[in-house]
C-alpha positions in Angstrom: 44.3 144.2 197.7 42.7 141.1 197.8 41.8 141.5 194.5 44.9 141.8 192.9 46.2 138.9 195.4 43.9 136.8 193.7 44.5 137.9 190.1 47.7 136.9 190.3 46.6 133.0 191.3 44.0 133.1 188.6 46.5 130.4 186.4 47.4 132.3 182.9 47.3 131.4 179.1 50.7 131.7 178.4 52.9 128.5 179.5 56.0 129.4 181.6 59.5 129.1 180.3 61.5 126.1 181.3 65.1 126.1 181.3 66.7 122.6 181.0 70.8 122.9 181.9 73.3 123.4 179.1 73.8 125.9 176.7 71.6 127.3 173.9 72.2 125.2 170.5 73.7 127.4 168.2 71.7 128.0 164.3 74.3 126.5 161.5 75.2 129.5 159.1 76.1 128.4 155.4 78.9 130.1 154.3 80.8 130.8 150.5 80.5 132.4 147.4 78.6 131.7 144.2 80.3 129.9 141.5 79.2 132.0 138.1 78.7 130.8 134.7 81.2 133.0 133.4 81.5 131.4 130.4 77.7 131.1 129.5 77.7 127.4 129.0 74.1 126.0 129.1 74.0 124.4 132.5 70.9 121.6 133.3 70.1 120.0 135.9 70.0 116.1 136.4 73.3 115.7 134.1 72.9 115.7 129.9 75.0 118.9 130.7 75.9 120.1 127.0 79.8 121.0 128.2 82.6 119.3 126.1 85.3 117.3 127.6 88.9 118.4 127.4 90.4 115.8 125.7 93.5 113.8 127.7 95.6 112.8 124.8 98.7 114.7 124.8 99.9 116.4 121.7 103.0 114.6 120.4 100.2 111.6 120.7 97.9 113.4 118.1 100.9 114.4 116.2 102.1 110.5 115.6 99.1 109.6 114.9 98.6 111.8 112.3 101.9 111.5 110.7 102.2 107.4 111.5 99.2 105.6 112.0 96.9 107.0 109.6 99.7 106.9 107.0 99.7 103.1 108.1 96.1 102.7 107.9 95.9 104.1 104.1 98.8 102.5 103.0 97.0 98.9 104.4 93.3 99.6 102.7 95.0 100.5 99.3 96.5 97.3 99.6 93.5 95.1 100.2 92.0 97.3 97.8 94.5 96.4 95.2 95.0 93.1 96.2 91.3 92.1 95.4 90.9 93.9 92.1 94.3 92.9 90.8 93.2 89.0 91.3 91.6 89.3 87.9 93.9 92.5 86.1 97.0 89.7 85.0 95.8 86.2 83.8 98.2 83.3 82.3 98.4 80.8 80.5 101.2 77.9 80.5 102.0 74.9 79.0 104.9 72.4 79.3 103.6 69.9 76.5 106.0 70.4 74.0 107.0 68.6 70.7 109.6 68.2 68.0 108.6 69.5 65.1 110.4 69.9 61.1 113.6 72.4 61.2 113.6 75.1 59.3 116.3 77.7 58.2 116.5 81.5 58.8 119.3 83.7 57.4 121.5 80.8 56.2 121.3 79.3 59.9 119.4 75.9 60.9 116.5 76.4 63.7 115.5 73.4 65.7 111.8 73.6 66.2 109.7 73.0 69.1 105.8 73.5 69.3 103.8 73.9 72.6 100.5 73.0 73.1 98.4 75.7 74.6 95.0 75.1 76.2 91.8 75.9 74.3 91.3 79.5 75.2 94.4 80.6 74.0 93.6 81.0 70.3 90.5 83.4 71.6 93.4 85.2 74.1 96.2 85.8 72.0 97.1 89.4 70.9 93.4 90.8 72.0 94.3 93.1 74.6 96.4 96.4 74.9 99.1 94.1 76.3 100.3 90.7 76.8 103.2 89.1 76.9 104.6 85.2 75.2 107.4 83.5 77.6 109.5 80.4 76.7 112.2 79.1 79.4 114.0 76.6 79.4 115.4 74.8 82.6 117.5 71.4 81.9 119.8 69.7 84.2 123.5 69.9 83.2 123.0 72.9 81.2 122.3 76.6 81.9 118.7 77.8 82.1 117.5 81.0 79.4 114.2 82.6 78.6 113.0 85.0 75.5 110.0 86.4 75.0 107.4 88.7 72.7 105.5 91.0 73.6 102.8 93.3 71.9 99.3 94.9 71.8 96.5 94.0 70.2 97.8 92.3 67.1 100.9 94.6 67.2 104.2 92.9 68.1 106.9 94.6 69.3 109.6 92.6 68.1 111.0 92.7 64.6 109.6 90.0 62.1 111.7 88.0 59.6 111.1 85.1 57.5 112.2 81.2 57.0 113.4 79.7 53.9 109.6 78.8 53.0 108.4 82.6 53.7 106.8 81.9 57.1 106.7 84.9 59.7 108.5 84.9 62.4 109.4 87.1 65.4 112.8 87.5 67.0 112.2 87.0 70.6 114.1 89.2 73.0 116.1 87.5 75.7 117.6 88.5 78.8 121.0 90.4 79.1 122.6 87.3 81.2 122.1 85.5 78.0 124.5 87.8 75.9 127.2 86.6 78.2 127.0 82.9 77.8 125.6 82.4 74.4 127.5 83.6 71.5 124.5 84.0 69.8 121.2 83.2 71.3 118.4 83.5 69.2 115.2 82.0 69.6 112.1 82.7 67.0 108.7 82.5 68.0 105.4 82.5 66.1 101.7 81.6 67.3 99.3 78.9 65.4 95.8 78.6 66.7 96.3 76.9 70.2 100.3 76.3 68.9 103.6 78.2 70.0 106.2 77.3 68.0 110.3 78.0 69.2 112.9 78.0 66.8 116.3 77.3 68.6 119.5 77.2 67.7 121.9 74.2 68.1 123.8 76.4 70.1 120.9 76.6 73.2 118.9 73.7 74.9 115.9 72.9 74.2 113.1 75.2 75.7 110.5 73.4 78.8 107.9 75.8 79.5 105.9 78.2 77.7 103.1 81.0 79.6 101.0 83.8 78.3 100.4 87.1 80.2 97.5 89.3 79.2 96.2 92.1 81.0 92.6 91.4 81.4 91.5 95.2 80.6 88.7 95.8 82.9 87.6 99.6 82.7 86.7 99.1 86.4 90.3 98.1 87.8 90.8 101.8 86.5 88.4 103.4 88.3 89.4 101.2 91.5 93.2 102.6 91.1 91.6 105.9 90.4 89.2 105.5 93.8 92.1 104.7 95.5 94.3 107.5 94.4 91.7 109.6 96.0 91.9 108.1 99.3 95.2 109.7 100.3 94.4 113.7 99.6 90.9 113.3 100.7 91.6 111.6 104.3 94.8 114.3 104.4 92.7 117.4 103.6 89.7 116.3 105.7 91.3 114.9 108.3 92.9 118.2 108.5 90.0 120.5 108.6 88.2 118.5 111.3 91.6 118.4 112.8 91.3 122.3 113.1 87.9 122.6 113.8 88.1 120.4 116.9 90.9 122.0 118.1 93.3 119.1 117.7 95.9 121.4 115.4 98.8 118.5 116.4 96.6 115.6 114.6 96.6 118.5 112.0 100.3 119.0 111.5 100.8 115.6 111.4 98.5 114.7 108.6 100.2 117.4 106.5 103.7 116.3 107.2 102.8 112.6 106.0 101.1 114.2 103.1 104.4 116.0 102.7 106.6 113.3 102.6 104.1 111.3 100.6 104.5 114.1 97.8 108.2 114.1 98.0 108.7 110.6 97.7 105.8 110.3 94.8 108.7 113.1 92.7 111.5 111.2 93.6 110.3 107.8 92.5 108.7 109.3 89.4 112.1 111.0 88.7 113.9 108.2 89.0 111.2 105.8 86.6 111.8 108.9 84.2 115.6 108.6 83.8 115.7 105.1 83.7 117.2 104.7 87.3 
């Protein structure tokens, strides 16, 4: 008995439980249910997540642009385009020297005659390209103003030739139709001397005052820059449209084929309408 009395004094391994007031803490619990990838995108951590954004723009937005904006946009580069190559397509001439010269007489009718003086280069301009184009106006005080003018390619005039009493050539200009109604007769004669115009007037206009030559400069490459330019309508249209499609932006799509629509339409009508005369 004494034994055991004392094995239970002998002091144990174990410590003893202690129980400090209040009760137990509870374990937190997560709780849920996993979010899968149905959709099999290619998640990654740390971001650089390879998911596309869904675009905000509404799409009567994609739609305007298409059919405004980029419309807009074309029609402002062809412009500039134009603008910058045409600088050098139309070049001039003009002179206001003039000078009284000997009259001379075509068909039985007396022509006053007055002779501009050109610049230099005009000998070397005259009649060398595909088109060009000889004015001579006339602007006095107290009377009404007029202009005539030839025209031709190359060395080919357009207007109809005749001759003076000494056999010279000369070219009856055309004149506008305003003229018809206030001269009874306005015809003016023109002809081209080295760096000369001559005008052969009637006593029944005033005298001319200014004289300019047009000539298209025919550069091949202000062709291919209206021909580059042509291009940029149907190729922004029909690629615009694809990528339109392909991106899933079908409004931007619709709109680029409606302005390329009415583009076409209005392209007929205008052509029509240059056809008939209109």
């Amino acid at each position: 008995m004494e034994e055991d009395k004392q094995a239970k004094d002998l002091p144990s391994d174990r410590p003893s439980s202690i129980f400090i007031g209040g009760p137990a803490k509870a374990e937190n619990i997560l709780s849920g249910s996993i979010n899968k990838n149905n959709e099999n995108k290619n998640i990654k951590f740390w971001g650089n997540n390879n998911i596309e954004e869904t675009s905000q723009t509404p799409s009567w937005a994609w739609f305007l642009i298409g059919l405004i904006l980029i419309p807009i946009v074309l029609s402002i580069i062809s412009t500039l385009i134009l603008t910058i190559a045409d600088s050098g397509l139309f070049r001039e001439i003009n002179s206001s020297n003039i000078a009284n010269g000997d009259n001379v007489t075509i068909s039985d009718q007396t022509f006053e005659v007055y002779i501009f003086t050109m610049s230099s280069n005009f000998d070397n301009n005259y009649g060398t390209t595909y088109f060009w184009d000889l004015n001579i106006e006339s602007s006095n005080s107290g009377s009404l103003d007029w202009m005539a003018y030839i025209s031709g390619y190359y060395e080919n005039i357009d207007q109809r030739e005749t001759q003076d009493d000494s056999g010279i050539i000369w070219y009856e200009s055309n004149s506008h139709s305003d003229m018809q109604d206030v001269y009874d007769d306005p015809s003016v004669y023109i002809r081209a001397i080295e760096n000369k115009v001559l005008v052969a007037v009637g006593d029944n206009l005033p005298p001319p005052t200014f004289c300019v030559y047009y000539w298209d400069s025919n550069d091949p490459e202000m062709d291919s820059t209206i021909f580059s330019v042509c291009l940029i309508w149907p190729v922004t249209i029909i690629g615009g449209t694809i990528w339109s499609i392909r991106t899933d932006r079908k409004p931007l799509a619709y709109g680029l084929l409606s302005s390329g629509i009415v583009a076409l339409i209005a392209l007929l009508v205008f052509s029509f309408l240059w056809f008939i005369g209109f």
